[in-house]
Backbone as ProteinMPNN parsed JSONL, in Angstrom:
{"seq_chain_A": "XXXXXXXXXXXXXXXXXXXXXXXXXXXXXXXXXXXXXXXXXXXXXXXXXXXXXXXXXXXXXXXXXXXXXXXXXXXXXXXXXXXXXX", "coords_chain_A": {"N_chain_A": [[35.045, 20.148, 12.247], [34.953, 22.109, 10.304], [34.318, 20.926, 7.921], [31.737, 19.707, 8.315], [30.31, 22.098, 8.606], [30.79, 22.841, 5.805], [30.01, 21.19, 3.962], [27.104, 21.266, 4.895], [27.085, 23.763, 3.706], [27.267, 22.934, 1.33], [25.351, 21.206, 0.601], [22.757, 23.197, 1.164], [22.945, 24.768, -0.757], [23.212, 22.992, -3.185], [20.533, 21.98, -2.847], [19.106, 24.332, -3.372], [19.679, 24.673, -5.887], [18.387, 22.75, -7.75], [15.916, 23.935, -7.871], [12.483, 24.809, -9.247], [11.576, 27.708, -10.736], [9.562, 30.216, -9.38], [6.016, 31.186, -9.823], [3.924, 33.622, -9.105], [0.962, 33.508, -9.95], [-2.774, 34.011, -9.115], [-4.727, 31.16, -8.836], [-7.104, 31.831, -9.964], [-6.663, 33.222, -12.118], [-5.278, 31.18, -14.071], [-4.868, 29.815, -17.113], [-7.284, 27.256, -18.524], [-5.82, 23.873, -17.852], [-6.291, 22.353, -20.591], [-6.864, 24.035, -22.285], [-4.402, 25.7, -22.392], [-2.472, 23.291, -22.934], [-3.481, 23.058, -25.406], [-2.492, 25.388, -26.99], [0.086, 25.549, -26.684], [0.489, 23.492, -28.099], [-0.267, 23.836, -30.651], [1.612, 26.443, -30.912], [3.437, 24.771, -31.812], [5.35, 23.407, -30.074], [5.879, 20.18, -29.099], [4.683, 18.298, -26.459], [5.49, 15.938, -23.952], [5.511, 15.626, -21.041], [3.11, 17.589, -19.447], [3.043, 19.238, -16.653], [1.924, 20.805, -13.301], [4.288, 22.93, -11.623], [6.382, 22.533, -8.442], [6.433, 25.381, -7.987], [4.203, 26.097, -8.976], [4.182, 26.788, -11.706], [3.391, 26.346, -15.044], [4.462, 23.184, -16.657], [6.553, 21.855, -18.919], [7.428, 18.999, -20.586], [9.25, 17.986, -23.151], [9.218, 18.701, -26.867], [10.321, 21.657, -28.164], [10.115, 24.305, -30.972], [11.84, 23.68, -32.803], [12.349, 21.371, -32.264], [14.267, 20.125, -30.244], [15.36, 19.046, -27.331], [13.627, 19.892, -24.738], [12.796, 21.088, -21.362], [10.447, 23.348, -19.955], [9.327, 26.223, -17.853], [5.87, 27.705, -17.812], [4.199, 31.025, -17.308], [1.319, 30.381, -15.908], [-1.101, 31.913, -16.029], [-0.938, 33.631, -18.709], [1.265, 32.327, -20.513], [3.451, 33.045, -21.358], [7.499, 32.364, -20.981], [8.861, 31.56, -18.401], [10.959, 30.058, -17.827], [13.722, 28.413, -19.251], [14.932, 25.079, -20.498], [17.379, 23.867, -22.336]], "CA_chain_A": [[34.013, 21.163, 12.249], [35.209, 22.862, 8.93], [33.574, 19.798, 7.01], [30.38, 19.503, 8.531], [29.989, 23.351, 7.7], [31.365, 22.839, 3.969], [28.896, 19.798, 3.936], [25.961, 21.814, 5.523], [26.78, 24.158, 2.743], [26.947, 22.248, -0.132], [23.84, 20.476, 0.779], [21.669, 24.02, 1.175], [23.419, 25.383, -2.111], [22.39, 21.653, -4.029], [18.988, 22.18, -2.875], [18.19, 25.465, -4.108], [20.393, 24.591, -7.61], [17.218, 22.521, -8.802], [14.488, 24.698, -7.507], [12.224, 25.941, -10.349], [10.559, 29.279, -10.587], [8.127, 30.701, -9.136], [5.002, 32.211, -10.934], [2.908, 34.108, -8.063], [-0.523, 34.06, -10.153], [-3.756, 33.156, -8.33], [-5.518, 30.073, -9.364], [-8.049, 31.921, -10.45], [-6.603, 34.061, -13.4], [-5.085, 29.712, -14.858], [-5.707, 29.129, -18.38], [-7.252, 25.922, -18.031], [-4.085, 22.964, -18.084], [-6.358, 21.472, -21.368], [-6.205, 24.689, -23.154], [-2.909, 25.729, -22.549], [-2.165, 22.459, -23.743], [-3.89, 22.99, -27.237], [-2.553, 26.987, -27.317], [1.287, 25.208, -26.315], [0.835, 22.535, -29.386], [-0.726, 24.88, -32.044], [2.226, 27.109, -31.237], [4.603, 24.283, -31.822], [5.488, 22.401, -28.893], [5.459, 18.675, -28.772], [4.196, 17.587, -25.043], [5.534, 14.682, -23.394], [4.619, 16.003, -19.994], [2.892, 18.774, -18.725], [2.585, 19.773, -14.746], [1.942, 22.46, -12.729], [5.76, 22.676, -10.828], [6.335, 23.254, -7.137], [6.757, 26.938, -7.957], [3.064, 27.104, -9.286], [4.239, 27.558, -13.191], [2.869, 25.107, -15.759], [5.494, 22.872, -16.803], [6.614, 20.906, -20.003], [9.346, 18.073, -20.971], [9.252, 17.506, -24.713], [10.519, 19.544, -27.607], [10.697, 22.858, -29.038], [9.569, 24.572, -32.445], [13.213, 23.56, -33.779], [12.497, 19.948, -32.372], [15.211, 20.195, -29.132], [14.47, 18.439, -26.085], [13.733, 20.927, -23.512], [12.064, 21.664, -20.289], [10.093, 24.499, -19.982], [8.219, 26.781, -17.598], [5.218, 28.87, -18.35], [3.448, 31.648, -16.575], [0.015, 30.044, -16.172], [-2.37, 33.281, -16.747], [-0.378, 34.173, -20.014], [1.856, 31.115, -21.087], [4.98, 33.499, -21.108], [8.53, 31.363, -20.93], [9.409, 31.896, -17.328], [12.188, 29.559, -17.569], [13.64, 27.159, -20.663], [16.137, 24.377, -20.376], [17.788, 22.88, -23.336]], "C_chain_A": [[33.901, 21.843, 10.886], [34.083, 21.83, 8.098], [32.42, 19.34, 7.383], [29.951, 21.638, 8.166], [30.064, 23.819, 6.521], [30.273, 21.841, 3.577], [27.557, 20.389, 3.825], [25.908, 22.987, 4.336], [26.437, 24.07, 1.058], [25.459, 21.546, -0.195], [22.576, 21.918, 0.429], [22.168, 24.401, -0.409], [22.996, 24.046, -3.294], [21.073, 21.959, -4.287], [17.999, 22.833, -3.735], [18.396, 25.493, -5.967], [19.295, 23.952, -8.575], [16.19, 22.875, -8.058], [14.252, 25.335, -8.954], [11.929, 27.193, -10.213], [9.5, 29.078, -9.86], [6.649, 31.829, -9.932], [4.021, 32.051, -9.481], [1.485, 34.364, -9.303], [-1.4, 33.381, -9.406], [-4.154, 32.429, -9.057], [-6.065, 30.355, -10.509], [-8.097, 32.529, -11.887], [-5.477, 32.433, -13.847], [-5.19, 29.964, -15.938], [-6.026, 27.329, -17.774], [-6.065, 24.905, -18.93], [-4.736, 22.484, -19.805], [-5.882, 22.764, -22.539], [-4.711, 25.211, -23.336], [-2.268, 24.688, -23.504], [-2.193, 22.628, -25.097], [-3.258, 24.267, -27.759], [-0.396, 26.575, -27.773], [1.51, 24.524, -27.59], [0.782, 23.369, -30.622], [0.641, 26.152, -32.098], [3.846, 26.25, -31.666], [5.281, 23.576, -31.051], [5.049, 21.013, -29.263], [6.015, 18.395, -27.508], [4.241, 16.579, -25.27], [4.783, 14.787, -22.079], [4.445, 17.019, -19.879], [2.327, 18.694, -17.541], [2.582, 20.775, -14.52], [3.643, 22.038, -11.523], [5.388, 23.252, -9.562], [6.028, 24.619, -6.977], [5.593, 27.698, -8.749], [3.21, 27.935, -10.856], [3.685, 26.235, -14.033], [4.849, 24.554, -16.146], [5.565, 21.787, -18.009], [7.614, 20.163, -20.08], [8.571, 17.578, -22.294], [9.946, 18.355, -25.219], [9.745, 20.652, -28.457], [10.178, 23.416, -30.104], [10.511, 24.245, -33.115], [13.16, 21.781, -33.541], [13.62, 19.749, -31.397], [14.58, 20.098, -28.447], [14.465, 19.796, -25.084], [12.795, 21.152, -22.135], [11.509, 22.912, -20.048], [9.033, 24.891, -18.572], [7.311, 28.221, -17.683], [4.503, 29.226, -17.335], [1.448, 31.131, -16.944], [-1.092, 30.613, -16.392], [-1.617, 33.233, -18.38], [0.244, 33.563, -20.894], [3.43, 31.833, -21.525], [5.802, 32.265, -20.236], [8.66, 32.202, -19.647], [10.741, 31.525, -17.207], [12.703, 28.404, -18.986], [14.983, 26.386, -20.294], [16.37, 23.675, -21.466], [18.151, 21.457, -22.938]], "O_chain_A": [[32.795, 22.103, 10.411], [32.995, 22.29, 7.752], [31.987, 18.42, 6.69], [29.167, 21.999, 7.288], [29.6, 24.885, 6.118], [29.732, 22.101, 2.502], [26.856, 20.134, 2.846], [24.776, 23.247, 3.929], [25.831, 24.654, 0.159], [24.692, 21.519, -1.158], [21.664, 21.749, -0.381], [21.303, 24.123, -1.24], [22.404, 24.413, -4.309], [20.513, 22.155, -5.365], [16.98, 22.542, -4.362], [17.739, 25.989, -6.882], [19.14, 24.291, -9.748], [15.52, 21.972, -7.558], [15.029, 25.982, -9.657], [12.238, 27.652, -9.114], [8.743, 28.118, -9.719], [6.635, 32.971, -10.392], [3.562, 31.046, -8.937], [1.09, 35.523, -9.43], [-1.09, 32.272, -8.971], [-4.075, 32.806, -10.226], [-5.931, 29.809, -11.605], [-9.049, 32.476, -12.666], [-4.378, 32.975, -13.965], [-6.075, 30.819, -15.908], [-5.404, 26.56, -17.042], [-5.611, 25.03, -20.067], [-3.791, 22.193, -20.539], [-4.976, 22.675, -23.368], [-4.037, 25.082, -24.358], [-1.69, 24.972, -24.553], [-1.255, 22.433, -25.87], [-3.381, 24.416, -28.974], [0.256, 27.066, -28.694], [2.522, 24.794, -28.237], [1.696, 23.512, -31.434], [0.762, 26.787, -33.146], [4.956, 26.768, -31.795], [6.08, 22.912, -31.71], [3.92, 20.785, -29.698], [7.21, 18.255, -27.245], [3.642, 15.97, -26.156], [3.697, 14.239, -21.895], [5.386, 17.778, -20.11], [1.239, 18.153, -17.347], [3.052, 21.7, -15.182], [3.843, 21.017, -10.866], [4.513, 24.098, -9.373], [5.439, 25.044, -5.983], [5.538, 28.873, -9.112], [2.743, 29.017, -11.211], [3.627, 25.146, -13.462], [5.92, 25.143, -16.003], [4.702, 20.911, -18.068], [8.713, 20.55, -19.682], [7.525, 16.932, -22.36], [10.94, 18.872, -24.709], [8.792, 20.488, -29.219], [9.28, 22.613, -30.36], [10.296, 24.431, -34.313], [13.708, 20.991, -34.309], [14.231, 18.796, -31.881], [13.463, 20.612, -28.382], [15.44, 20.518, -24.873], [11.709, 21.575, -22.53], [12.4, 23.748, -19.901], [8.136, 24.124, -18.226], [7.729, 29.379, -17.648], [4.088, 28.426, -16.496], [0.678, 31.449, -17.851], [-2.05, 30.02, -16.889], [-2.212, 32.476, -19.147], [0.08, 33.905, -22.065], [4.374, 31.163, -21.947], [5.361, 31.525, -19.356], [8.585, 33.428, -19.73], [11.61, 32.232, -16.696], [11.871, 27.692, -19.548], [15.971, 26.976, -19.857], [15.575, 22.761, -21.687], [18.492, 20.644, -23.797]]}, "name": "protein", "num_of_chains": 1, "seq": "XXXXXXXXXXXXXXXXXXXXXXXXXXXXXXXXXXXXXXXXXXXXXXXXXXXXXXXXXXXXXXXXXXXXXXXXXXXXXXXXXXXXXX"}
């Protein structure tokens, strides 16, 4: 019993370990994904991908203004770093 409850916890605690953020903005206040794009490069960013993430934030995998791979997510009204992963 111990090990199906150590199990049952490691599993919910996994889960949530790669959950991204959440960014509560409505749709409607977006930059659109193309500008962002061009606002994201012009500030330095080199895009490999960009998505919108489960959690409703834009999302990048490329690299950095220093040139470091990183993951990033941005608040999609404003383009504020919500979250950064080296």
């Amino acid at each position: 019993m111990k090990t199906t409850v150590a199990a049952i916890a490691l599993t919910v605690t996994a889960g949530t370990a790669f959950a991204g953020p959440a960014c509560n903005v409505p749709e409607a206040q977006w930059l659109k994904q193309d500008d962002a794009k061009a606002k994201l490069t012009a500030q330095g960013y080199e895009i490999k991908t960009f998505k919108v993430s489960k959690g409703k934030c834009y999302e990048i995998y490329g690299k950095d203004k220093a040139g470091k791979k990183v993951e990033i997510y941005f608040d999609p009204a404003t383009l504020a770093i919500v979250k950064q992963e080296s």
